[in-house]
C-alpha positions, -999 to 999 in steps of 0.1 A, spaced: 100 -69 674 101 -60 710 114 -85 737 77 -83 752 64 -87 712 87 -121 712 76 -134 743 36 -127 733 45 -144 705 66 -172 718 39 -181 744 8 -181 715 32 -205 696 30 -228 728 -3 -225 735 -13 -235 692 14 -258 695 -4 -275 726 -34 -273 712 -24 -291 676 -8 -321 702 -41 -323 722 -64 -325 684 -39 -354 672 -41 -371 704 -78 -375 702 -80 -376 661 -104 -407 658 -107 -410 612 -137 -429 606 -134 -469 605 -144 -495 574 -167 -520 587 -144 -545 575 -118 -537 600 -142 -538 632 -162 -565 616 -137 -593 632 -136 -581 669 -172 -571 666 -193 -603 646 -180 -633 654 -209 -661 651 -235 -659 653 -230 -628 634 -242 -623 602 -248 -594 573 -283 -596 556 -293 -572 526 -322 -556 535 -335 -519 521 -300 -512 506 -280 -517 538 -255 -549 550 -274 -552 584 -261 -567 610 -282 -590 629 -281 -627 649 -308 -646 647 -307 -677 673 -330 -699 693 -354 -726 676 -367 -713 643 -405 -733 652 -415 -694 675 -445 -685 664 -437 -656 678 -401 -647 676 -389 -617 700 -366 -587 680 -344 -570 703 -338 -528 695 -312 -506 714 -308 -474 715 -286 -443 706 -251 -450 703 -253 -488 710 -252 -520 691 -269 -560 692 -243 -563 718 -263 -547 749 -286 -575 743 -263 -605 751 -271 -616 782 -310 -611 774 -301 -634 739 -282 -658 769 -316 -660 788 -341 -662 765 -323 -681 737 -325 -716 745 -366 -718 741 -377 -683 720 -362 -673 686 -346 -641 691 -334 -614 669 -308 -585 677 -294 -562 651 -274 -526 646 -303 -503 637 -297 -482 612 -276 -454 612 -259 -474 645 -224 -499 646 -217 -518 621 -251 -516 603 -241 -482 592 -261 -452 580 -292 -452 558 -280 -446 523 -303 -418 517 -301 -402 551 -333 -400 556 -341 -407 596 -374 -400 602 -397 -425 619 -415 -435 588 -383 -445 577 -376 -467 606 -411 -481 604 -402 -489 568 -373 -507 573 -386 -530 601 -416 -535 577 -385 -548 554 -369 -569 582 -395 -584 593 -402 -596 553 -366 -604 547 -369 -625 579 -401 -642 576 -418 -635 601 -454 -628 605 -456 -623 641 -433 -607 663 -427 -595 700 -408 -560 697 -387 -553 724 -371 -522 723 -345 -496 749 -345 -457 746 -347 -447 712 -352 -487 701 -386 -484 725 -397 -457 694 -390 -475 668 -409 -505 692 -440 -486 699 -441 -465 664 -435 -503 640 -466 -516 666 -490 -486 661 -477 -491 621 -483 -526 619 -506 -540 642 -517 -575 626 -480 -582 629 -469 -569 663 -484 -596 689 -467 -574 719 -440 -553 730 -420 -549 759 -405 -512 763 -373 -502 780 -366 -471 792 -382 -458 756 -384 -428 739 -415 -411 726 -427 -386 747 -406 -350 753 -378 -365 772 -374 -335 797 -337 -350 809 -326 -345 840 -291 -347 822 -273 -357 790 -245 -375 783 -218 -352 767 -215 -372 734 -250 -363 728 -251 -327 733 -220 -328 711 -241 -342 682 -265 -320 688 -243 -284 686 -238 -273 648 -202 -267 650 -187 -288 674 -205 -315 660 -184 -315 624 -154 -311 650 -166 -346 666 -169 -365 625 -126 -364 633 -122 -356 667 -138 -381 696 -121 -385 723 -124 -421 742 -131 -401 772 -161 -388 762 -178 -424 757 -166 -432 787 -184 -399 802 -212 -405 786 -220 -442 795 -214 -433 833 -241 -407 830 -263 -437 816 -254 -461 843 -276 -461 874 -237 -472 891 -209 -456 871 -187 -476 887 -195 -508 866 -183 -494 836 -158 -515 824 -128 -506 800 -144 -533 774 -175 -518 777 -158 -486 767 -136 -498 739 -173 -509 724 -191 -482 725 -162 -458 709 -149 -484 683 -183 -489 669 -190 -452 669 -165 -449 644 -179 -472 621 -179 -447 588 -204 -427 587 -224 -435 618 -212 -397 638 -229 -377 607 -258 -398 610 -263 -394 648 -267 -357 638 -290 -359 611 -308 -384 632 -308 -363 662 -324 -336 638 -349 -355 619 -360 -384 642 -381 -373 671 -418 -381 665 -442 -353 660 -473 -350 678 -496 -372 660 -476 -402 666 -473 -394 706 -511 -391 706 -514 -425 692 -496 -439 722 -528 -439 737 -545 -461 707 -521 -493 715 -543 -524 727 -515 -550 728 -498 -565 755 -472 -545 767 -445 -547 796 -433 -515 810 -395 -517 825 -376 -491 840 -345 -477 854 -351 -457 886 -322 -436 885 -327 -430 847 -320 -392 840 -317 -389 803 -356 -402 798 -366 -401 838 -389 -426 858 -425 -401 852 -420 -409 815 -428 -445 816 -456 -438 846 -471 -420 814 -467 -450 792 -481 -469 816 -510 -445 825 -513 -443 784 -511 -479 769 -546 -497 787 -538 -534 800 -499 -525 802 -478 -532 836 -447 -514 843 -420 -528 871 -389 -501 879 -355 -518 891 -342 -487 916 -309 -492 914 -307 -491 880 -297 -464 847 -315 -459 816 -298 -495 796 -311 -517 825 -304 -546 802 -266 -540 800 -263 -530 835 -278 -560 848 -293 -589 823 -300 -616 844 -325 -589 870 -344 -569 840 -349 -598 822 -366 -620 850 -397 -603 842 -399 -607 806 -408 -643 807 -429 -643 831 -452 -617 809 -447 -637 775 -462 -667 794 -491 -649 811 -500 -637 773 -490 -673 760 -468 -657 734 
């Protein structure tokens, strides 16, 4: 081998070698949900059996609600983006948080099936392994579809519904965090089931925040342990592929006669402000209020100021 041949060769063996480092630096194996289960549910945690899955939920506030409120986030998140709602509304309305499934420690469906039916299903399940006759849904992002879709699904049992930021409509983004366009690309995201680096969550939450700045390191560590949870990066990409709702459900929007609150972040770009204008302009009766400042998970970026509202409209509807 020539001395040129050697040095070719000496500077590809650098540059693999550099690369190997960088892929074991960010390898990130899939996590049991008994080792995050102790940082992550602490009381009032609890795992309930419902359609096949351990689901984790809390269930607080004085069990006498006739109309309890069930809290659902969205992609990527967990109960936990509803704690300082649960702190607010907790000490005089029964309220419910929970992983969805395919989401933190809740875990994937076991039959990875992630079409809207099959969320409509399983709240149908919930709402009978909980009891409860009557509900308020309250969803953000992707846990406003499963919201509005369970309410057009079951209407004798969903008594309002307060939407966040939701998803239904083409979402035309204005921009996307990274982790989701990496779910969504066929080959990088199989790279993503072993490879995630923390810097991506932490990417992809400031694109969410209407102020990146208050993105904490705990609110980081979160978002990417939970991720890991087994099983839950496959599922993101089947649910990315199979969950959108089709036409006939969007046209239904317009169907909805129940109460229903309208909030929204103004400096939302993954599902912008003219989205829930056309909720609003859809759902007769409804009243939407946008906080400016704010990202597309208003109720993690600020609890106590997207929250105010929320009371205020349960007691106007005496729910």
């Amino acid at each position: 081998m020539t001395r040129l041949g050697r040095r070719l060769l000496s500077a590809a063996l650098l540059v693999l070698a550099a690369a190997l480092a960088a892929v074991a630096l960010t390898l990130a194996p899939d996590r049991p949900v008994e080792d995050l289960a102790a940082r992550w549910a602490p009381p009032p945690s609890q795992f309930v059996d419902i359609d096949g899955m351990r689901v984790h939920l809390r269930d607080v506030g004085p069990r006498g609600d006739a109309h309890p409120l069930v809290l659902l986030h969205g992609t990527s998140a967990s109960l936990h983006t509803w704690e300082g709602w649960v702190s607010a509304l907790s000490a005089q309305r029964r309220v419910i948080t929970l992983d969805l499934p395919g989401f933190a420690l809740t875990g994937p469906f076991p039959d990875g099936d992630y079409r809207v039916e099959r969320y409509v299903a399983f709240m149908r399940a919930l709402l009978d392994r909980l009891a409860i006759d009557h509900a308020v849904l309250i969803g953000n992002s992707f846990g406003g579809q499963v919201a509005w879709t369970t309410a057009l699904a079951l209407p004798d049992r969903i008594d309002a519904l307060v939407l966040v930021d939701a998803a239904g409509y083409p979402r035309a983004a204005k921009s996307v965090p990274i982790g989701f366009r990496i779910a969504q690309t066929p080959g990088l995201r199989l790279l993503m089931r072993q490879v995630l680096p923390r810097a991506f969550i932490e990417s992809s939450l400031r694109n969410v925040y209407g102020d990146p700045s208050s993105v904490s390191d705990a609110l980081v560590d979160r978002y990417w342990e939970l991720t890991l949870r087994t099983g839950n990066r496959a599922a993101l990409a089947a649910r990315f592929e199979q969950s959108a709702p089709g036409p006939e459900w969007v046209a239904r929007i317009a169907t909805l006669t129940l109460p229903t609150l309208i909030l929204w972040g103004g400096r939302d770009r993954l599902i912008p402000p003219p989205l829930g204008e056309r909720f609003e302009r859809d759902i007769a009766g409804s009243r939407r209020i946008v906080f400016d400042e704010l990202g597309h998970v208003p109720q993690e970026e600020d609890p106590m100021r997207s929250v105010a509202p929320v009371d205020g409209f349960l007691r106007d509807h005496r729910l």
